[in-house]
C-alpha positions in Angstrom: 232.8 323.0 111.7 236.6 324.5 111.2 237.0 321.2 109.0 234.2 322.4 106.6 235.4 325.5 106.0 238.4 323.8 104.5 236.6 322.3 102.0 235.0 325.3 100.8 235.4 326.6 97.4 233.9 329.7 96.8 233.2 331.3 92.8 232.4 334.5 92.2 230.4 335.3 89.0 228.2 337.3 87.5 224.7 338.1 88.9 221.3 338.7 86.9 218.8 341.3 88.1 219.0 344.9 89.0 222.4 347.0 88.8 222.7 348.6 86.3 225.9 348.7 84.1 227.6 347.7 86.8 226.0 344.0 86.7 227.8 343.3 83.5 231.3 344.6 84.7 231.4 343.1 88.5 231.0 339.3 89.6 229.2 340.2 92.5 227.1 337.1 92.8 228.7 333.5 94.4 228.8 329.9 94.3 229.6 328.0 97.2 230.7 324.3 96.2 231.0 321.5 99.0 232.3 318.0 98.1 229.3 316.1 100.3 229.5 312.9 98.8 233.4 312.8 99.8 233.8 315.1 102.6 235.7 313.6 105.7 234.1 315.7 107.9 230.2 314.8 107.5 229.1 311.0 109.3 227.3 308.8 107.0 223.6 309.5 108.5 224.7 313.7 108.4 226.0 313.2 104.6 222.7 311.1 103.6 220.1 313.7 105.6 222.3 316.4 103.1 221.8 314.7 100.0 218.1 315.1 100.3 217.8 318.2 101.8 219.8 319.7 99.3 217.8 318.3 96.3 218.4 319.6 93.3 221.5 321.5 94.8 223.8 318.2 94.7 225.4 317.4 91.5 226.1 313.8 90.2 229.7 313.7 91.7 227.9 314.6 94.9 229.5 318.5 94.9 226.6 320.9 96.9 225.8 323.8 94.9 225.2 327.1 96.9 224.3 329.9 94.6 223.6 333.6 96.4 223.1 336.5 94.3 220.4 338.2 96.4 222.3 341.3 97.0 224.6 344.0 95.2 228.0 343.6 96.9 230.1 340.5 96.9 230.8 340.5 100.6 226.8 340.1 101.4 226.2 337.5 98.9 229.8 335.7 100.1 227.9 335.5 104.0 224.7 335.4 102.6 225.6 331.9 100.6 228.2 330.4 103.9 225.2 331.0 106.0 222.5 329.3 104.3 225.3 326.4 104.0 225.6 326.1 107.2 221.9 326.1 107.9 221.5 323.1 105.2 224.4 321.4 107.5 222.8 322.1 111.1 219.5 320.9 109.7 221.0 317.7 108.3 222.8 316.8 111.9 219.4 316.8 113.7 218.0 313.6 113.9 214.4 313.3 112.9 212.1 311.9 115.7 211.4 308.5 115.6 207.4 308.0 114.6 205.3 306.1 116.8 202.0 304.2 116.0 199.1 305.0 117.3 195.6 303.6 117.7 192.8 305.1 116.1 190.3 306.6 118.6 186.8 305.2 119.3 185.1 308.1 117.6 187.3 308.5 114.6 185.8 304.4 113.9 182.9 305.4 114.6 183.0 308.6 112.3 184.3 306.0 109.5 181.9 303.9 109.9 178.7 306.1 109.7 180.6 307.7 106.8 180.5 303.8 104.7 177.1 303.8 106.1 175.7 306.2 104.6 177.5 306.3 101.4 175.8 302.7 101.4 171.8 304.0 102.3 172.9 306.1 98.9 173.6 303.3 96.9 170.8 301.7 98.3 168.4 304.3 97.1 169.9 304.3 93.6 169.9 300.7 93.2 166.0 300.7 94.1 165.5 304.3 92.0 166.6 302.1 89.1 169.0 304.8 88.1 172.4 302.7 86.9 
């Protein structure tokens, strides 16, 4: 993780919401940018698992987009945003579990087929009722 931090680039601007006067003087809020699509330090399977858990947070040139403005003071929104960047990076390392088929049960085919069954006896009934 020491390599990450590296290729950190951190942006401090100005936040919206509440303040005061002192929203439109101080650049409390920050952007965290991470080249993922190019960084040396993510595997192939890590980088890819990124990519779509970030979603709409990954540019076209690949650059991860962390934007916190959820407090008043730079320093909370500077740990606030390298935290929830390293969350998005320890979720992408876990592998997801492999899925393995399974049978239906005897009494979820059963429960299917009384279903058809009946939705048939309707039909039936309809057809004979003359209402189509």
């Amino acid at each position: 993780m020491q390599n990450l931090e590296s290729e950190i680039t951190l942006e401090y601007i100005r936040a919206s919401g509440p303040g005061g006067q002192n929203v439109n003087k101080v650049s409390t809020a920050v952007q965290l940018r991470f080249d993922a699509g190019h960084s040396p330090s993510l595997a192939e399977d890590v980088r890819a698992r990124l990519m779509q858990l970030a979603g709409r947070r990954v540019s076209a040139e690949g650059i991860l987009i962390v934007t916190a403005n959820r407090f008043r003071t730079q320093e909370k929104n500077r740990a606030d945003a390298i935290a929830r960047f390293y969350e998005l990076i320890r979720k992408a390392s876990q592998k997801p579990k492999k899925r393995h088929a399974t049978q239906p049960t005897k009494a979820s085919k059963e429960e299917r087929l009384k279903g058809k069954k009946k939705r048939g006896e309707i039909k039936k009934i309809r057809r004979e009722k003359g209402f189509e």
